[in-house]
N, C-alpha and C positions, 0 to 999 in steps of 0.2 A: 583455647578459648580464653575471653580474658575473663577476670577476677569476678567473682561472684555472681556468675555467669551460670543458668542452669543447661545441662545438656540438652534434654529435650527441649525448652524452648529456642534452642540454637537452630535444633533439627528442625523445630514446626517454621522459624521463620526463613529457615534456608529453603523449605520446600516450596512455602510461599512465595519467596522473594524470583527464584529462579524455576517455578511451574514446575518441581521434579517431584514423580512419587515418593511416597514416605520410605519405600522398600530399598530406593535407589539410593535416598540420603540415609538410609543406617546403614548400607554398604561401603558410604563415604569412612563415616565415623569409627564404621569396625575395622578400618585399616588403621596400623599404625603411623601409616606414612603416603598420603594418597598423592596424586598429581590432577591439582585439577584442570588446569589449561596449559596449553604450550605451544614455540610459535608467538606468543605475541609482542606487539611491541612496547615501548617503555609506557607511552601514554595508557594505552590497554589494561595491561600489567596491573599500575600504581589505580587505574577506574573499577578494575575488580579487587584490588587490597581494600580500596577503600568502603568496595559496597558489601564485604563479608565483616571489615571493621563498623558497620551500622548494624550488623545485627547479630555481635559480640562475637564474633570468629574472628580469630588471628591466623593470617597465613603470612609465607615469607614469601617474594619474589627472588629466583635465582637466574640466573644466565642458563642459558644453553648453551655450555660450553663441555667439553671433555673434562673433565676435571680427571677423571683416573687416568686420563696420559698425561696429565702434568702432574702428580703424583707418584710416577712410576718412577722402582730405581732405575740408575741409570744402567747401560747394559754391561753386559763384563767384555772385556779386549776379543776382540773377534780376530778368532785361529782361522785355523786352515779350511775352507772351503767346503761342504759336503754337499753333493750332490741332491738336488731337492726330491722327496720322494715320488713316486711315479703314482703316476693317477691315472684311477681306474672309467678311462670314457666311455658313456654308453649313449648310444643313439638320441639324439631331440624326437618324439615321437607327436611331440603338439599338446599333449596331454597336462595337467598343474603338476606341478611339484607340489609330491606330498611330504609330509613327515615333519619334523619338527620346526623345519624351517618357515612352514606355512603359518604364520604367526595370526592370530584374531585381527588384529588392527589393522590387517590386510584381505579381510574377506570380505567384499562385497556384499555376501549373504547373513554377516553374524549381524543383531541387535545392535542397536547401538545401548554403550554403556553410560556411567551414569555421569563419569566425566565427557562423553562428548555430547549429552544434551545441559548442560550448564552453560544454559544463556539467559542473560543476565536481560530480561524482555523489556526491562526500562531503560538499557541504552543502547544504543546503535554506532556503530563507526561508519554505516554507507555515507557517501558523497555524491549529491547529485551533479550531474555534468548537463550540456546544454545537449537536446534530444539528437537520436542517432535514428537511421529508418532499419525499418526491422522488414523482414519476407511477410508476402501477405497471409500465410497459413496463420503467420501471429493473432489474424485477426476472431478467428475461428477459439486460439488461444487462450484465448482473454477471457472470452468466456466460460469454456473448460476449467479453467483455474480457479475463476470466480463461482462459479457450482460449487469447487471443491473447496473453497472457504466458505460458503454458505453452508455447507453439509457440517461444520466445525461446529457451528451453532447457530441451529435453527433460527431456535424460541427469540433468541437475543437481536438476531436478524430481524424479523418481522417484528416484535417492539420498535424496532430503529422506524421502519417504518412507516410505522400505523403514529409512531407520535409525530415524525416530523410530516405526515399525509394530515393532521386533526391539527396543527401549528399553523401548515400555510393554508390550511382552508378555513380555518377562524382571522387568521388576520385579512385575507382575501375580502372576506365577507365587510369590512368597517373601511369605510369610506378616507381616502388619503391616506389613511396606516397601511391600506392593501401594497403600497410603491414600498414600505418597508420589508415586504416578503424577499423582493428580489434582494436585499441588499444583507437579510439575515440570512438567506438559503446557502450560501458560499458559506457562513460559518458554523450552519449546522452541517455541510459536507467535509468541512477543514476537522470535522470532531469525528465523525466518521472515520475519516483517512486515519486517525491516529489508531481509532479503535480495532478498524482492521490490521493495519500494520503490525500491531499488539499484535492480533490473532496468528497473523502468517507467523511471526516468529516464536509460537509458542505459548503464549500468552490466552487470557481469556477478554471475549470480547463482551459488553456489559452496553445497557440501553444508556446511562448513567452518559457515557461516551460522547453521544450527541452535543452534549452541550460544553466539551469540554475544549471546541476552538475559542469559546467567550473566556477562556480559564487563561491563555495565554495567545492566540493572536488576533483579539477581534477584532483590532480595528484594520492592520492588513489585511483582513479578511473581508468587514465590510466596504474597505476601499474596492475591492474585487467588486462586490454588489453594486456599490457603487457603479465602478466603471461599465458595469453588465448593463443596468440601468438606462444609462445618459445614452450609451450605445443605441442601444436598442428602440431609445425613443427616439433616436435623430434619424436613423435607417428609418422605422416604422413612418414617422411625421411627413421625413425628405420623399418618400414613396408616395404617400398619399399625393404631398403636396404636389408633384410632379405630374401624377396621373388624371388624378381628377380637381385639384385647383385648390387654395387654400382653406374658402370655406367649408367646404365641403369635407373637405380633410379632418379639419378641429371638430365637426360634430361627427364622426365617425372614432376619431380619436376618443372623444368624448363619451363612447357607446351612445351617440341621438339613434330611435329606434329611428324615426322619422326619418332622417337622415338614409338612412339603410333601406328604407323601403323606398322614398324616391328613388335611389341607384336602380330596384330592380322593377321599377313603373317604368324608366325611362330606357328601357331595354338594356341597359349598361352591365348585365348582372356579369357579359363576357368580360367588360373592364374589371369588375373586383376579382377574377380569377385571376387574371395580367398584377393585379396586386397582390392578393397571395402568393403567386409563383413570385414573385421581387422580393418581396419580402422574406421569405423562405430563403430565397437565396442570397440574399443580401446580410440575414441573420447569421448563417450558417458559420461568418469569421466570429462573430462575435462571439460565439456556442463554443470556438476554437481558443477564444481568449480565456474562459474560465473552464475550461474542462478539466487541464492540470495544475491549474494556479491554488486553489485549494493543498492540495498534498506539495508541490511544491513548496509553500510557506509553511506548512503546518511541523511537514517533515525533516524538511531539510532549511530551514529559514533563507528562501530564498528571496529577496528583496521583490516588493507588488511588481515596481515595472517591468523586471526581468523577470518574475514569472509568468506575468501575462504573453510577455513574447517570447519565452520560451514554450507557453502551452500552443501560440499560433502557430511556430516552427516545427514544435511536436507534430501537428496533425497534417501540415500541410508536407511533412518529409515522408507521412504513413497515410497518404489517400487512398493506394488498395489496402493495405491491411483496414483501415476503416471503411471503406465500400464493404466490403467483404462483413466486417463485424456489424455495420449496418443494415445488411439486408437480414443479416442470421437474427437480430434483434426486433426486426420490424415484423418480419412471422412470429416472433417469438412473443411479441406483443399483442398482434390481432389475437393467439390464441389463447393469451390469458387474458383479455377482455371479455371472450364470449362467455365463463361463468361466471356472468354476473361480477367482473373484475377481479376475482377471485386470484385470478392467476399471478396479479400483480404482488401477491403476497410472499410469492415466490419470487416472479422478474426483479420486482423492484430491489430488494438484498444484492439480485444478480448482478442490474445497472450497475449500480456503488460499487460492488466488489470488483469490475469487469474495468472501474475506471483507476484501481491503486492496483492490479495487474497487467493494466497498459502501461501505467506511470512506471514500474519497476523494470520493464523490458524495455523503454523509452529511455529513461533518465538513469538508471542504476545496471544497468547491464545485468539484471538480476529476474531470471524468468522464475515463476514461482513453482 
């Protein structure tokens, strides 16, 4: 430890810093000589010296090297030959080798110790790559996974979002601010991504979270909004205008009730279904451009325009894994609408979570 450095405040901020029980950090400390990681590379190495030197813990970095064969005397002048001694072979029966060779670090079933949950939840080494397609069972996946980070914490989930559900239905509500929803809703999902990515790695996830893509990429972020935006109103306007002629289009565009109810005086109500289904389907790239642009930028700083096209590539290299996670989602939505939306209390953590366990089997080769 360095200099006027108190033990226990070592211990509380190492427990802290790296999410490990107290029990596990005074098992660190009651050794005279522990190891805490190994295996890693230089950069790694010198990011964990540095981040046990912020909270007054000195370690050394060594090699992984034999060092007691290059230490060993050298051997004495080799005599005559003796025959090597005879070994006792007995049958392979399929069964483990017992006995002292069956070493802990190799059993599948022992705990893990306290050195190999020391991860350091504030930094990362993954790399994202441009998206790969996955089997469509992944899709079913995604959200299995995502349950099982909502099950991490509850409470903290549903804060996420009951604030950011009372955010876009207040700015909804105020006239021209309501177009600023879409363009802040990507950076309350970019605070999200970080929070859960926290959680899978050990960490705790906090409401606090939400807001912490405005902390460092908001304006990538609102550029996404942005671009969701312009999209979706040029799809949405180019539909109208196409279908039923310009006027007509800008007071519907407009929400004119009037508007809406000529359409369905003048028998046309089949024409505004021929508009929803376009629309719907016309949107459906857009939905594809900001699905993983979010965690893309948040996570791994990946540049706006490449992450928008890598989130398009994402989804369109995974259409059955996504058929698939879209039908399990669309029941899964009728039936938490019917108490009273209630359900959504639940679903909606699941949404979020279901989309940085897609992003992780997509972009990091990493299933959760």
């Amino acid at each position: 430890m360095a200099n006027d450095t108190d033990v226990a405040t070592v211990q509380a901020a190492m427990a802290e810093k790296f999410k490990l029980p107290e029990a596990q950090v005074a098992e660190l400390f009651g050794s005279r000589r522990a190891v805490l990681k190994k295996d890693l590379d230089a950069t790694s190495a010198k990011r964990y010296q540095q981040a046990f030197a912020q909270i007054g813990a000195l370690v050394t970095v060594e090699p992984m090297s034999d060092s007691a064969a290059a230490s060993a005397p050298p051997s004495p002048p080799a005599g005559p030959a003796s025959p090597p001694p005879r070994r006792r072979i007995t049958p392979d029966l399929g069964g483990p080798a017992l006995g002292p060779a069956l070493k802990q670090e190799n059993d599948p079933y022992a705990p893990p110790s306290a050195q190999q949950l020391l991860v350091d939840v504030d930094n990362d080494d993954s790399t994202a790559h441009a998206p790969v397609m996955v089997g469509i069972g992944r899709g079913w996946s995604w959200i299995a996974e995502a349950m099982s980070l909502f099950g991490r914490s509850p409470g903290a989930w549903i804060g996420l979002v009951v604030v950011t559900f009372v955010l876009l239905m207040v700015l909804g509500l105020i006239p021209v601010v309501n177009l600023l929803a879409s363009v802040i809703f990507p950076i309350l999902v970019g605070g999200m991504m970080i929070g859960v990515h926290r959680s899978a790695r050990g960490g705790d996830l906090e409401v606090g979270d939400l807001f912490e893509g405005f902390k460092s990429h908001a304006v990538p972020l609102a550029l996404v909004g942005l671009a969701y935006l312009v999209s979706y109103i040029v799809v949405l306007g180019g539909v109208f205008t196409v279908v039923i002629g310009g006027g007509a289009a800008m007071g519907l565009l407009a929400g004119d009730g009037e508007a809406f109810a000529q359409m369905v005086e003048g028998g046309e109500i089949a024409l505004f279904g021929i508009i929803i289904l376009l629309t719907v389907g016309l949107t459906l790239p857009v939905m594809a451009m900001i699905w993983f642009s979010p965690a893309l930028i948040v996570l791994h700083d990946v540049p706006v325009l490449r992450a928008l096209g890598w989130s398009i590539v994402g989804c369109l290299k995974n259409v059955l894994p996504f058929l698939l996670y879209s039908i399990i989602m669309l029941v899964a939505s009728i039936i938490a609408t019917l108490p009273l939306m209630l359900g959504w209390l639940v679903l909606g953590p699941i949404l979020v979570a279901s989309i940085y366990t897609a992003y992780r089997d997509i972009y990091l080769d990493e299933a959760f």
